[in-house]
C-alpha positions in Angstrom: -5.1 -45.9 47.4 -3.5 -42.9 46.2 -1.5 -41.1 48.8 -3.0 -37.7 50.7 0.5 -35.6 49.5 -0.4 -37.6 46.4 -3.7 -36.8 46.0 -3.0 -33.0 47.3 0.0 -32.8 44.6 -2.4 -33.4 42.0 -5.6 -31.1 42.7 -2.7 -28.4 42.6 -1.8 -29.5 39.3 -5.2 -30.1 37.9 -5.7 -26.2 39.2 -3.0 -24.7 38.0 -3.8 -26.6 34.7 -7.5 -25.8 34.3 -8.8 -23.4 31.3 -7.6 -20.2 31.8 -9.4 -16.9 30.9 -8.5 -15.6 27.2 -7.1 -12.2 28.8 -5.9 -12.4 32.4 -6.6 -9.3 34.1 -5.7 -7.7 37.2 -7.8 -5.8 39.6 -9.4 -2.4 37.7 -7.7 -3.8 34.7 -10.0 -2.9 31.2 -12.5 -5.3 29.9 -11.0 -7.5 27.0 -12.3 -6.5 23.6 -14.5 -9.2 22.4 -14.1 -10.2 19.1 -15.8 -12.3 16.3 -14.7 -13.1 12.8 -17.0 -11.1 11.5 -16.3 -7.9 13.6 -12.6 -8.2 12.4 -13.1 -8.5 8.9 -15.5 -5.1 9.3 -13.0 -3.4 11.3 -10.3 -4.1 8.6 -12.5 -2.8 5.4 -13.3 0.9 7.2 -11.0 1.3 9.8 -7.4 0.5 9.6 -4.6 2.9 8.8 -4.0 1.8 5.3 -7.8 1.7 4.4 -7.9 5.2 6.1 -4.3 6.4 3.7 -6.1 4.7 0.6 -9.1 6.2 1.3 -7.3 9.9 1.5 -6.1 9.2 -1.6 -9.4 8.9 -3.6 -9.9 12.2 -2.2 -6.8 13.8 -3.3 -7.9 12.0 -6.8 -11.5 13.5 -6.4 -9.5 17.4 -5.9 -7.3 16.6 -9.2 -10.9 16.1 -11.1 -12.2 19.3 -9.7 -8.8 20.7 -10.8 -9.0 19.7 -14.2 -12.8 21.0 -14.7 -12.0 24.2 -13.5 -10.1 25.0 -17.3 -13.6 24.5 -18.5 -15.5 27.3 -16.0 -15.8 31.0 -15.6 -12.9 32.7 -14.2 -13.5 36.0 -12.5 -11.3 38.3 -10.6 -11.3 42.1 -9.0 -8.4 44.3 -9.1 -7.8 48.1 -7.8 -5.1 50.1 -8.6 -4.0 54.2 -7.6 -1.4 55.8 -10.0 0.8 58.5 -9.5 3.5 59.0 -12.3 5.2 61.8 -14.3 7.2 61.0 -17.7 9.1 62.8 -20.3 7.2 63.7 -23.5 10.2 63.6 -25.2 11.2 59.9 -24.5 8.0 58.7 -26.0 8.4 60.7 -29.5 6.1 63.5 -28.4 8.0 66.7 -29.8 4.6 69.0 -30.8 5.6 72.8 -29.9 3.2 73.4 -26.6 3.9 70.3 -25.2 5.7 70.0 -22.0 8.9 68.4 -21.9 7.8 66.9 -18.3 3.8 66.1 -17.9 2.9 65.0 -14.5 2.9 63.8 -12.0 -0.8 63.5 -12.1 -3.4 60.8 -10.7 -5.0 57.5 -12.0 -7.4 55.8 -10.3 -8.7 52.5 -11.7 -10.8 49.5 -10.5 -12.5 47.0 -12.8 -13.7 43.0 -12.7 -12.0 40.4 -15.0 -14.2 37.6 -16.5 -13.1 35.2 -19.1 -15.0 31.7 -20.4 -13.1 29.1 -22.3 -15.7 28.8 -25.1 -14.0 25.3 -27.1 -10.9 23.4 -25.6 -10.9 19.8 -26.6 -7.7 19.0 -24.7 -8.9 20.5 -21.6 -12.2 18.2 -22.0 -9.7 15.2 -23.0 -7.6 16.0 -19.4 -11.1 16.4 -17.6 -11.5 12.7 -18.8 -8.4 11.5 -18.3 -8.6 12.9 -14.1 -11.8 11.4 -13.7 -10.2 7.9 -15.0 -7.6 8.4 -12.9 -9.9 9.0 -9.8 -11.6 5.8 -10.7 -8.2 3.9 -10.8 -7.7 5.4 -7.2 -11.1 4.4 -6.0 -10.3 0.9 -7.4 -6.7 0.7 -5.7 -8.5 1.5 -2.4 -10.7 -1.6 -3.0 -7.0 -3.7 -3.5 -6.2 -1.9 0.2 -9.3 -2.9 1.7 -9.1 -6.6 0.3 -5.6 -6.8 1.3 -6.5 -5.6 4.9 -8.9 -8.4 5.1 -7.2 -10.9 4.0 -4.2 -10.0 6.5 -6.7 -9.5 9.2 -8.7 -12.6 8.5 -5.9 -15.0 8.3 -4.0 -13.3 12.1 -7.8 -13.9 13.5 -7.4 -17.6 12.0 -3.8 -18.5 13.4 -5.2 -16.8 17.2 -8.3 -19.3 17.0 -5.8 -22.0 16.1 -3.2 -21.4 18.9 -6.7 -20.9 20.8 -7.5 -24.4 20.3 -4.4 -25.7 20.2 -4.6 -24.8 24.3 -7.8 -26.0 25.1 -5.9 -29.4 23.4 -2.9 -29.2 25.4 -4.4 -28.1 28.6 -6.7 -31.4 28.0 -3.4 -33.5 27.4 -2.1 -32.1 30.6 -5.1 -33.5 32.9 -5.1 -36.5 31.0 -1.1 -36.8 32.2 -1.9 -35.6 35.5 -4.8 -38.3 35.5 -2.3 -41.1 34.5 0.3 -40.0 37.1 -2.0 -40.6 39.6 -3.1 -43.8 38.4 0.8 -45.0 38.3 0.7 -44.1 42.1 -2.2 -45.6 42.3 -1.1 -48.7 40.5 2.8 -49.1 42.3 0.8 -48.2 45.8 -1.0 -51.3 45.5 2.0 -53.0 44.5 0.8 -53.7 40.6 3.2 -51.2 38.8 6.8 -50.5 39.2 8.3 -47.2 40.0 9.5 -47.0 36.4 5.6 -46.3 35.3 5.2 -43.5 37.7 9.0 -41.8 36.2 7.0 -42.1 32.4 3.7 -40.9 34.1 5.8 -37.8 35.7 7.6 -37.3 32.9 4.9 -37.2 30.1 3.3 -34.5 32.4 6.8 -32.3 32.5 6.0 -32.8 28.6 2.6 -31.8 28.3 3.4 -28.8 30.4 5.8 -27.5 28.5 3.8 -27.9 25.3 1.5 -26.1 27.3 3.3 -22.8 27.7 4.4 -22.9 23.8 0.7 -23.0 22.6 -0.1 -20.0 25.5 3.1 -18.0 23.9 1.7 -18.6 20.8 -1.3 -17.2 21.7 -0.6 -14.6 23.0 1.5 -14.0 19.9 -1.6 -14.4 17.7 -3.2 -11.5 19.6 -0.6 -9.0 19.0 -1.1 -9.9 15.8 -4.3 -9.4 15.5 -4.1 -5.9 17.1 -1.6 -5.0 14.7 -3.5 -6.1 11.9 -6.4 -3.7 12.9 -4.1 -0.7 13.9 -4.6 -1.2 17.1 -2.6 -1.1 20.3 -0.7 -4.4 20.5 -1.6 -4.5 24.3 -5.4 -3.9 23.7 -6.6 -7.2 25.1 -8.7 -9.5 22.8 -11.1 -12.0 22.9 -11.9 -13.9 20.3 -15.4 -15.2 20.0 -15.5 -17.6 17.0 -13.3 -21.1 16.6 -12.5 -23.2 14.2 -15.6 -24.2 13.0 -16.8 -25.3 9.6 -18.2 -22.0 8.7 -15.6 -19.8 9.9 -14.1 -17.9 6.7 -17.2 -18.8 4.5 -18.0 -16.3 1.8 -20.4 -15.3 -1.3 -18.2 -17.2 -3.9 -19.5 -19.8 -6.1 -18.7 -23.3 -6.1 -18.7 -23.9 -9.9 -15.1 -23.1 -11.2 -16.2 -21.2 -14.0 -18.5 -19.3 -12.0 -16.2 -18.2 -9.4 -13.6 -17.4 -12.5 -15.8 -15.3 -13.6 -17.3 -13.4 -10.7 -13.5 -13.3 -9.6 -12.8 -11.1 -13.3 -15.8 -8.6 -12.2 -14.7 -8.6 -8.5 -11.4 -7.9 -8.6 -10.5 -4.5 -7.7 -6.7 -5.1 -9.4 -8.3 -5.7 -12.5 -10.6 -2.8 -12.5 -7.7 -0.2 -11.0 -5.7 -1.8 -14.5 -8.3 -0.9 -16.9 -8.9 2.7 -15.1 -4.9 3.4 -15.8 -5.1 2.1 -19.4 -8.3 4.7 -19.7 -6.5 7.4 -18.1 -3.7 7.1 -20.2 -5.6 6.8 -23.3 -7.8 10.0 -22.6 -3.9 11.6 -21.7 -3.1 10.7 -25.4 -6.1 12.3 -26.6 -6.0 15.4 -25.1 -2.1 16.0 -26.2 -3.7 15.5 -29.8 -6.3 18.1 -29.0 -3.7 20.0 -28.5 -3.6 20.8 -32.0 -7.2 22.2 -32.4 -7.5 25.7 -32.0 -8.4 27.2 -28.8 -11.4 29.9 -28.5 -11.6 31.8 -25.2 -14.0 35.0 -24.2 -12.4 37.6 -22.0 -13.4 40.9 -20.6 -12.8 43.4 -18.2 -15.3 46.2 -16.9 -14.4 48.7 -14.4 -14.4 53.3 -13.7 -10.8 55.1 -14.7 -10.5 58.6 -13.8 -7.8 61.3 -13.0 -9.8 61.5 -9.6 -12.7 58.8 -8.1 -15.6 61.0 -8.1 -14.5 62.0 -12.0 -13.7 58.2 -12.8 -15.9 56.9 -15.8 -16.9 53.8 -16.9 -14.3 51.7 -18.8 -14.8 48.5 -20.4 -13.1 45.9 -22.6 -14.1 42.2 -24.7 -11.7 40.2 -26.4 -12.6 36.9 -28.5 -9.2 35.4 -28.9 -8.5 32.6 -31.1 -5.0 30.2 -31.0 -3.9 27.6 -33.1 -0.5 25.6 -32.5 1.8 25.0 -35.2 4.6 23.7 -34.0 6.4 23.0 -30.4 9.8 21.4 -31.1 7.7 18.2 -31.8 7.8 17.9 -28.4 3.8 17.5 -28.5 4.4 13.8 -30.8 7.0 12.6 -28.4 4.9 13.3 -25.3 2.0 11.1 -27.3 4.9 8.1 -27.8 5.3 8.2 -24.4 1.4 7.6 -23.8 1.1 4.9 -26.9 3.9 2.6 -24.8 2.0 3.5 -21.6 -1.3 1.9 -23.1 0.4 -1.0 -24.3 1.9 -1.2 -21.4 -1.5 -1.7 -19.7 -2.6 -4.1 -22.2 0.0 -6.6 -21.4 -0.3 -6.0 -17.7 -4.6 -6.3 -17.8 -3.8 -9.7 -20.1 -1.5 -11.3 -17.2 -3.7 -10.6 -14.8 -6.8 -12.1 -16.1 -4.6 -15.1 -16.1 -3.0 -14.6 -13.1 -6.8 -14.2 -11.1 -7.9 -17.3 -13.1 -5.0 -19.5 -11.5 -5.9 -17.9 -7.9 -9.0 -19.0 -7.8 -7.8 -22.5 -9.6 -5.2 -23.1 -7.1 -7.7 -21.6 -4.0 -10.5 -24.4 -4.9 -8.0 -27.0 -5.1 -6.6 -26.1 -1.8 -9.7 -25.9 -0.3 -10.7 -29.3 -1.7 -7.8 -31.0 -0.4 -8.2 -29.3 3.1 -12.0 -30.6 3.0 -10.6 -33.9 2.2 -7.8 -33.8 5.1 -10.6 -32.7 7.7 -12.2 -36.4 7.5 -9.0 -37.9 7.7 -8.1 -36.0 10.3 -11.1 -36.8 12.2 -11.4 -40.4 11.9 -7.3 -40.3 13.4 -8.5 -38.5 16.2 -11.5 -40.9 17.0 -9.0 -43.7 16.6 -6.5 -42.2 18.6 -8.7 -41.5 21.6 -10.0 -44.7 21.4 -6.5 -46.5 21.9 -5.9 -44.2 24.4 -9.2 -45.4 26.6 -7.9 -49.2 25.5 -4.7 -49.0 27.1 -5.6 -46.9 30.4 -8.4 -49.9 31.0 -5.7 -52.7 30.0 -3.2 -50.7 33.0 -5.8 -50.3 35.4 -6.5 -54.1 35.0 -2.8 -54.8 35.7 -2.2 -56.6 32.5 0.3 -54.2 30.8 2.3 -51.4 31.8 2.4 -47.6 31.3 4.4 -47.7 28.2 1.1 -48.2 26.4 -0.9 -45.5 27.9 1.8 -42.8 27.3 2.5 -44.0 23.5 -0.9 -43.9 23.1 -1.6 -40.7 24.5 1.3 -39.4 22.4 -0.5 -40.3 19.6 -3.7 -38.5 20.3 -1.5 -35.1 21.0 -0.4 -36.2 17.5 -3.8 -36.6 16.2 -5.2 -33.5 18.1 -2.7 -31.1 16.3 -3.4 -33.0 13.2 -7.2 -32.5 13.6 -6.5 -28.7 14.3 -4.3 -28.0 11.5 -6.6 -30.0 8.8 -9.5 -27.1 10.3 -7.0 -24.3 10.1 -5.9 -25.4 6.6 -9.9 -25.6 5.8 -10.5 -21.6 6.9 -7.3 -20.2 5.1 -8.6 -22.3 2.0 -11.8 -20.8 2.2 -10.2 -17.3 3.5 -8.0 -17.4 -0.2 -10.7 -18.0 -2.0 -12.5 -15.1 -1.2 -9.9 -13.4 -1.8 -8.9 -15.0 -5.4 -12.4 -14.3 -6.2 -12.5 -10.4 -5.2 -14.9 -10.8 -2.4 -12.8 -11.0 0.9 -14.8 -7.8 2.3 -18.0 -10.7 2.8 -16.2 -12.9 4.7 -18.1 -14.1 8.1 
């Protein structure tokens, strides 16, 4: 018979040891903020700080376009002017007998509207291009800050549900300890066990409560994180609603290798942000060579000019001006170098990455191949594990061995547990990178 401070010393312990809420919370404290997989990932694509910055700068990309269209548009301005001058005839070359040395000072009263129309600029139509290009690049690079954000997001969610599990496991090692110490009493009550077994019993509980408050730091840990990673408060508390299950991290990616290469190649907002910089730059090279084509612009002005307003008349002027460069210091040829090695430049950079997104996704299926692999190992450990575990507590209750046993073998199910654990965390980051290799990490769920 197990002892009543015994048996009281243990309830305590199995109490104090029992699952714990995911957010302790103190009287009027706020509600945790419960949170799937899924929720995260959504959060991550629309609402984090560096999705919101990315997303300002497609509009400061979308302004430059407007920018650059308006040197294709009317221009039209107002202007109002009152005069009052005197001057010497002389000064000017006016010497005819009659005529005043000094005329003035006398009034002028003028107001008039200024229009002009660029009729042909090539190079303003090649820069037109060339900001529209670019604002596709920057609408492309915000898809490499959403991905990113996901993928950072995704894998802090992961590591939380792991440390999650890793403390339903230890708080289940720690009744199993607190089962075997009182067994051990048990046992050495009834005169079958020596005191040594009840020191091992005690001592593998000191153990599994200690391992206990690492996997609780940790989690606690992995919620910060997870804030963090969603801009949010680190102390917002958090609850996460998925675990490590065999469909967390899943995505739309497709099994076949050359599939997923290939949807990776079209996904990929790195690659398409590449080929909108090697377009900008090559419509920046064509409109410095428009820069040679003469320019044709339509101006004029149409306004009342008078000595006095009610005597002002009507005034007007039109101007069809052409220009044609000749030479700039050949200045114009080595901005257009400068754009050649740009484009090239591009080239080399859109080649490596092709082959760089190619390997991701190789070295992602493999990974998650292996992790698959590791999971049924990892399994049939655990099964094994528990099973020498329930051996050796029925061979100590029956007298016929010691302790020892129980706590080596229930060392080697803590073993097995974390092994089991890691193979499914290893299985959703595999998954989690290949979504991400294949330019799809915004599907995640």
């Amino acid at each position: 018979m197990v002892s009543r401070s015994s048996s009281s010393r243990l309830l305590a312990l199995l109490v104090a040891l029992s699952p714990a809420p995911l957010v302790a919370q103190a009287p009027g404290a706020s509600v945790p903020l419960r949170l799937s997989f899924a929720d995260a990932v959504n959060m991550a694509a629309g609402k984090t700080p560096v999705v919101e910055l990315a997303t300002l700068h497609t509009t400061e990309a979308d302004a430059r376009v407007r920018q650059a269209r308006a040197a294709l548009l009317p221009s039209l301005s107002g202007s109002g002017a009152w005069l009052n001058r005197s001057f010497n005839s002389r000064s000017i070359g006016i010497s005819f007998p009659g005529v005043p040395e000094l005329i003035g000072p006398f009034n002028n009263y003028d107001a008039r509207l200024n229009a002009a129309q660029t009729l042909f600029d090539w190079s303003s139509v090649a820069r037109l291009r060339a900001a529209g290009a670019q604002a596709d690049g920057s609408w492309a690079e915000r898809g490499v800050t959403v991905e990113g954000s996901v993928l950072a997001t995704a894998l802090a969610y992961v590591r939380a549900v792991r440390a999650q599990s890793v403390v339903a496991a230890r708080q289940a090692d720690s009744v199993i300890a607190a089962e075997l110490v009182g067994l051990a009493e048990a046992q050495r009550a009834a005169g079958v066990s020596p005191a040594i077994d009840v020191t091992r019993a005690r001592a593998q509980l000191a153990t599994a409560e200690g391992l206990l408050l690492v996997a609780r730091n940790q989690l606690d840990r992995g919620r910060i994180d997870v804030a963090r990673a969603l801009g949010l408060d680190a102390a917002t508390p958090l609850a996460f609603t998925d675990s490590l299950a065999p469909s967390l991290g899943a995505a739309d990616v497709p099994v076949q290798r050359d599939s997923a290469v290939t949807a990776a190649l079209a996904n990929r907002p790195e690659l398409r942000a590449e080929l909108a910089r090697a377009a900008a730059a090559q419509q920046t090279g064509s409109a410095i060579r428009a820069e040679r084509l003469p320019r044709l612009e339509l101006a004029g002005d149409y306004g009342v000019n008078g000595a006095t307003v009610p005597g002002a008349i009507a005034t007007r002027d039109l101007t069809l001006q052409v220009s044609v460069p000749i030479l700039d210091g050949f200045r114009r040829e080595a901005r257009l170098a400068e754009q050649d090695a740009v484009v090239r430049e591009s080239q080399v950079r859109e080649a490596d990455l092709r082959r760089q997104i190619a390997a991701e996704v190789d070295a992602a299926l493999l990974d998650l191949g292996s992790a698959e692999a590791q999971q049924a190992v990892a399994r049939e450990q655990l099964r094994l594990a528990e099973s020498e575990l329930s051996q050796s507590r029925e061979r100590f209750k029956a007298g016929v061995a010691g302790n020892i046993d129980v706590i080596t073998a229930q060392a080697g199910l803590i073993r097995a547990r974390d092994t089991e654990i890691d193979a499914r965390f290893a299985a959703a980051a595999a998954r989690i990178a290949l979504a991400r290799a294949a330019g799809v990490a915004r599907t995640l769920h």
